[in-house]
C-alpha positions in Angstrom: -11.7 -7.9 -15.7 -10.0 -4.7 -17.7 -6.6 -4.5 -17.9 -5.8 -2.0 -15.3 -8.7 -1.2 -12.4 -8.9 2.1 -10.5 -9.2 1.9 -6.2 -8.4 4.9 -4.2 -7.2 4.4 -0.5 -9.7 5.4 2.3 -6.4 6.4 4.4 -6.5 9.8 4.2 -9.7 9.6 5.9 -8.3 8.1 8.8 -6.6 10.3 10.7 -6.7 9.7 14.3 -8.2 5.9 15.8 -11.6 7.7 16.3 -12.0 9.8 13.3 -13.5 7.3 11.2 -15.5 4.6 13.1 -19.0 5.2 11.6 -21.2 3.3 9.4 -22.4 7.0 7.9 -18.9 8.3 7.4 -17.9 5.4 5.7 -20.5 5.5 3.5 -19.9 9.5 2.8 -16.8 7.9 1.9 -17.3 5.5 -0.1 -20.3 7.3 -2.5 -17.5 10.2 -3.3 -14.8 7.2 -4.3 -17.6 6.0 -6.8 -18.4 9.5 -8.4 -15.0 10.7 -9.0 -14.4 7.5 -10.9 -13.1 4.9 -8.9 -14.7 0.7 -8.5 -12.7 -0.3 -5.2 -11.1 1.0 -2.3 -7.8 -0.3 -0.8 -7.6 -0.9 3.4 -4.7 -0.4 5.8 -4.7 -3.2 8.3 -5.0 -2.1 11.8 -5.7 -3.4 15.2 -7.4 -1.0 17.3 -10.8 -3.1 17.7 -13.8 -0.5 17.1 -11.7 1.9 16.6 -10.3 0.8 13.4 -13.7 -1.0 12.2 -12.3 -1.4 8.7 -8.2 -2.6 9.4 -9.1 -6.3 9.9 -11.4 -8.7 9.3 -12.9 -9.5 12.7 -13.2 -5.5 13.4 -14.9 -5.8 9.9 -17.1 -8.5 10.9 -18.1 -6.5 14.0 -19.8 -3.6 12.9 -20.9 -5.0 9.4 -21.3 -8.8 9.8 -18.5 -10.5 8.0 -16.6 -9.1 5.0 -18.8 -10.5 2.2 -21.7 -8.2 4.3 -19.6 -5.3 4.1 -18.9 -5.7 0.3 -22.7 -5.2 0.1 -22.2 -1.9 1.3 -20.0 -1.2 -1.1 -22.0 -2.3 -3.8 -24.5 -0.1 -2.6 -22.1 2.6 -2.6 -21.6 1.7 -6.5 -18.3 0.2 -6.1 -17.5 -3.1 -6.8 -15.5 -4.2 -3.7 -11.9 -3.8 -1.4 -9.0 -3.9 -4.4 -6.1 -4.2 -1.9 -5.4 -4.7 2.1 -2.0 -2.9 3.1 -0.4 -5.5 5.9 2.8 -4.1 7.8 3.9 -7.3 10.1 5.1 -4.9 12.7 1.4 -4.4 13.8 0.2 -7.2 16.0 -3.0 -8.9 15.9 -3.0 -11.4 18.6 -3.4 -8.2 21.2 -5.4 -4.9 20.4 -2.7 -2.8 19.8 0.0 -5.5 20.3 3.1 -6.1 18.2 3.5 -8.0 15.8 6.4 -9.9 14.2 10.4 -8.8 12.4 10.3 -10.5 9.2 14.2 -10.4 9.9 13.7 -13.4 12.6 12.9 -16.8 11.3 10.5 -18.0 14.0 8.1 -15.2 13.1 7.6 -16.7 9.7 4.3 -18.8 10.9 2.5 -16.1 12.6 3.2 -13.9 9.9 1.7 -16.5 7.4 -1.4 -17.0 9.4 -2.1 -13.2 9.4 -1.3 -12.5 5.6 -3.9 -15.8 5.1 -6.6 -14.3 7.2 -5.9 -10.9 5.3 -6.1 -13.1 1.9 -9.1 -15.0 2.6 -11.0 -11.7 4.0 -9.9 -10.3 0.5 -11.5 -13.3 -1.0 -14.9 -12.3 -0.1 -14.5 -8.5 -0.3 -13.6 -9.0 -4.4 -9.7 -8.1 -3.8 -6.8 -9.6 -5.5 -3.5 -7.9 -3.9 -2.5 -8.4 -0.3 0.1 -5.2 0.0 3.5 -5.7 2.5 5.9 -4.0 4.5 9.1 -6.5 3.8 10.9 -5.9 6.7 12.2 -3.0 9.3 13.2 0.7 8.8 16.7 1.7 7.3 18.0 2.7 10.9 17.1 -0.6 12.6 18.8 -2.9 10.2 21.3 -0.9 7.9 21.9 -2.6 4.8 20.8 -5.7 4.5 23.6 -9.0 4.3 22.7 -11.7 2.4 21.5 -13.7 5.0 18.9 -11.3 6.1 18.5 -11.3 2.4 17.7 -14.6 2.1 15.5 -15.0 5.5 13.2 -12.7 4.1 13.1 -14.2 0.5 12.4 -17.8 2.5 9.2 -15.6 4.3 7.8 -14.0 1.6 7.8 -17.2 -1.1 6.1 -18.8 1.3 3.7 -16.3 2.4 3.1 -15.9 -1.4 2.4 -19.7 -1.9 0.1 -19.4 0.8 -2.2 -16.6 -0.3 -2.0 -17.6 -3.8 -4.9 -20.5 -3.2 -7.0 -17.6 -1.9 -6.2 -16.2 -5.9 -4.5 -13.3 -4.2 -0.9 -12.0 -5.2 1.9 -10.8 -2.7 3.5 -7.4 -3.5 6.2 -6.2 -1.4 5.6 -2.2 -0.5 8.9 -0.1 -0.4 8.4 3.3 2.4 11.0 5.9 2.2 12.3 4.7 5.5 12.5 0.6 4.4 15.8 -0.7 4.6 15.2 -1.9 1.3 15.9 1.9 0.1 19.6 1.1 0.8 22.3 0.0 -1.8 20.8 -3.0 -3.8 18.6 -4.5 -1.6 15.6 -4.3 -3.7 17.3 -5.8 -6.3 18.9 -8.3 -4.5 15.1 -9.4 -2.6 13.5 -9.5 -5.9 16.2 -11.6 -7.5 15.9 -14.1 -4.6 12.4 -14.6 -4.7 10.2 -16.3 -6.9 8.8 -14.1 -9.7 5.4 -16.2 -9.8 4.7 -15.8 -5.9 6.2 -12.5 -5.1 5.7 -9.3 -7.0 6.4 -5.9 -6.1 4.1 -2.9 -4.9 5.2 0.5 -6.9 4.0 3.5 -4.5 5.2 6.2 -6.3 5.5 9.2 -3.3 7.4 6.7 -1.0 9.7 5.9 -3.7 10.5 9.7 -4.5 10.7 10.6 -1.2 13.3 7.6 -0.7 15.3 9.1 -3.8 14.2 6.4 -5.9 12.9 7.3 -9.6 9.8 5.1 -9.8 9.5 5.6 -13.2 12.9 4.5 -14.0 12.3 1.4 -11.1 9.3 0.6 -12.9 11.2 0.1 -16.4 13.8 -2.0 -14.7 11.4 -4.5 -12.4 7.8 -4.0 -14.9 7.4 -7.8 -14.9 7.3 -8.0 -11.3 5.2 -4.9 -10.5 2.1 -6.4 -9.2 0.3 -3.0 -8.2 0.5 0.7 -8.2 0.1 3.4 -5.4 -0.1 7.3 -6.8 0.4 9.8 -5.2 3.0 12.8 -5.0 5.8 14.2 -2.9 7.4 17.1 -2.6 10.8 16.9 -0.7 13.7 14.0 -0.5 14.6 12.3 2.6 18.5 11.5 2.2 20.3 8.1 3.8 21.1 9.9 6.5 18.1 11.1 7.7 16.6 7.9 7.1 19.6 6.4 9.3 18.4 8.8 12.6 17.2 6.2 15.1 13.2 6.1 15.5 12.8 7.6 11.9 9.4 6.3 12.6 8.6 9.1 14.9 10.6 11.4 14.5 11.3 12.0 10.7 7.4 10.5 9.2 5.5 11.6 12.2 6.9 14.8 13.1 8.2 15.7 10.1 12.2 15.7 11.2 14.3 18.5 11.8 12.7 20.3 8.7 9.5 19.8 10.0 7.8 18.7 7.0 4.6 19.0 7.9 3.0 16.9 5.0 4.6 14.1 2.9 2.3 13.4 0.3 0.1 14.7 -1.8 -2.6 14.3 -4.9 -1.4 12.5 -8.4 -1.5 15.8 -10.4 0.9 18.1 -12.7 1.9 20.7 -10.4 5.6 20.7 -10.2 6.0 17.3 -7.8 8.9 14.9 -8.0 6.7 12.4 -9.4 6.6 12.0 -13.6 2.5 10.3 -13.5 2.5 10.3 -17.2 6.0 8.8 -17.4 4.9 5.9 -15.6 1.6 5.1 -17.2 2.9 5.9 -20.7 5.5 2.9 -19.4 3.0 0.8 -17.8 1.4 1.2 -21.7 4.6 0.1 -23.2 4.9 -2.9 -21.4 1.2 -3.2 -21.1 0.8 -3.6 -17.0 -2.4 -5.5 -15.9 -4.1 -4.7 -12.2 -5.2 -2.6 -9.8 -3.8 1.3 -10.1 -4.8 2.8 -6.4 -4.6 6.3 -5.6 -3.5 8.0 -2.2 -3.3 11.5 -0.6 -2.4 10.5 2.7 -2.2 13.2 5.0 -4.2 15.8 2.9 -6.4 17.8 5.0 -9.5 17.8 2.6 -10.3 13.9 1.7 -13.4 14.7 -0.2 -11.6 17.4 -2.3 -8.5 15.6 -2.7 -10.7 12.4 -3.9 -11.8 14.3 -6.5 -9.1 16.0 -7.8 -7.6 12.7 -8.1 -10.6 11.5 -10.1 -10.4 14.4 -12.6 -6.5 13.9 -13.2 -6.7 9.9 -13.5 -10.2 10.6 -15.9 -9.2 12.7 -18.2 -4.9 12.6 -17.8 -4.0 9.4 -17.0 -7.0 6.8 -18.3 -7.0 8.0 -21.6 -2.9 7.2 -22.3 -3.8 3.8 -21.6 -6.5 3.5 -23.7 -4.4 5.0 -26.9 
């Protein structure tokens, strides 16, 4: 395996539960992935039965056999398998369209192992390497974090990370611009209580921008636990406070709060964002990063055009620094 590995995110083509359902769309899909440069794609765990055919591994299974059946369609889309699963505990499993289980309360630490090992051993067979997190709740429903809250979820996620790691998949905890990891220390403080071989850290650069959070400068200070990349840009800053307004969820990422934003994120590029692309890589040269780099543009209103934009920045922008 290279170095560094290229998957985009199939997210932005799923935009409402019945949007994307389809053996044919996926495979539309998946061919433009493959000829704008990219081997893998990354998931988003779901639960919305044959609605979301792709978010877990028994929807998977449903329309496509099992996940080693669906990698052949990838294959045959010329791509080499699913890099990444993004797994948010809040989302339930055990229900269609239940909820799942806060990180933040100590008897939710065995169902949330048992999901993040079904997620791992589905990655297994689908050629993946990098189960993706959500850590724990929004800033608003927690504030900052105290150390024991700190060290409930360090106790979680080592052993979620020991777990997974027989399936020779790594952990990496995911930082959104509404995590209550954005406040104070926390990050550092999670990181610092965890152990470095079990528990890395997911560097999406939009939600940390958006957050306030330079992920180049992040990236430089944490490089040796950064376990995977996300790109994509953003545009505008949500403050503390904003992140603070109860059901940030809805009403600040949803409907865009009382700016109404009406899109966060958007492709990697050189157009005036707040993220520095070749900053980071240039960094993640330096100290010579190894894995998967996966590329986003939620939200955009174009996913075949956006796929490909992205594939001419990261072909002839971004690849080439790290192959100086």
């Amino acid at each position: 395996m290279s170095a560094v590995q290229w998957s985009y995110a199939v997210n932005q083509w799923d935009t409402n539960i019945d949007t994307f359902v389809r053996g044919r769309e996926h495979e539309r899909a998946f061919k433009t992935i493959s000829i704008s440069g990219f081997s893998a794609v990354e998931l988003t765990a779901a639960s919305f039965g044959p609605w979301e055919p792709l978010g877990n591994p028994k929807a998977m299974s449903d329309l496509y056999g099992s996940p080693a059946q669906f990698r052949d369609v990838l294959r045959g889309c010329a791509l080499d398998g699913v890099s990444s699963y993004v797994y948010d505990p809040f989302v339930g499993f055990e229900v269609e369209m239940g909820r799942g289980h806060d990180p933040l309360e100590p008897t939710s630490a065995g169902p949330i192992a048992d999901t993040a090992a079904w997620f791992a051993s589905a990655l297994r067979d689908l050629g993946g390497s990098v189960l993706v997190v959500r850590p724990c709740g929004s800033a608003w429903q927690t504030g900052r974090l105290d150390d024991a809250q700190i060290a409930t979820l360090a106790t979680l996620w080592n052993a979620v990370g020991e777990r997974i790691s027989g399936d020779g998949v790594s952990l990496a905890l995911h930082v959104d611009f509404l995590s209550a990891l954005r406040l104070g220390d926390s990050l550092d403080r999670l990181l610092a209580a965890t152990d470095p071989s079990r528990v890395g850290l997911a560097l999406d650069t939009a939600e940390l921008a958006v957050a306030g959070i330079d992920p180049v400068a992040l990236y430089r200070r944490h490089h040796d636990r950064v376990r995977h990349v996300q790109l994509k840009d953003a545009r505008v800053v949500v403050e503390e406070a904003e992140a603070l307004t109860p059901h940030a969820e809805q009403f600040v990422r949803t409907e865009g709060g009382a700016r109404e934003i009406e899109r966060w994120f958007y492709e990697p590029t050189d157009e005036g964002g707040l993220v520095d692309f070749v900053g980071l890589v240039e960094a993640m040269r330096e100290h010579g990063y190894q894995g998967w780099v996966v590329v986003e543009s939620d939200q955009s209103p174009h996913p075949a055009e956006s796929t490909m934009v992205s594939g001419w920045y990261v072909q002839n922008v971004l690849r080439p620094i790290l192959q100086r």
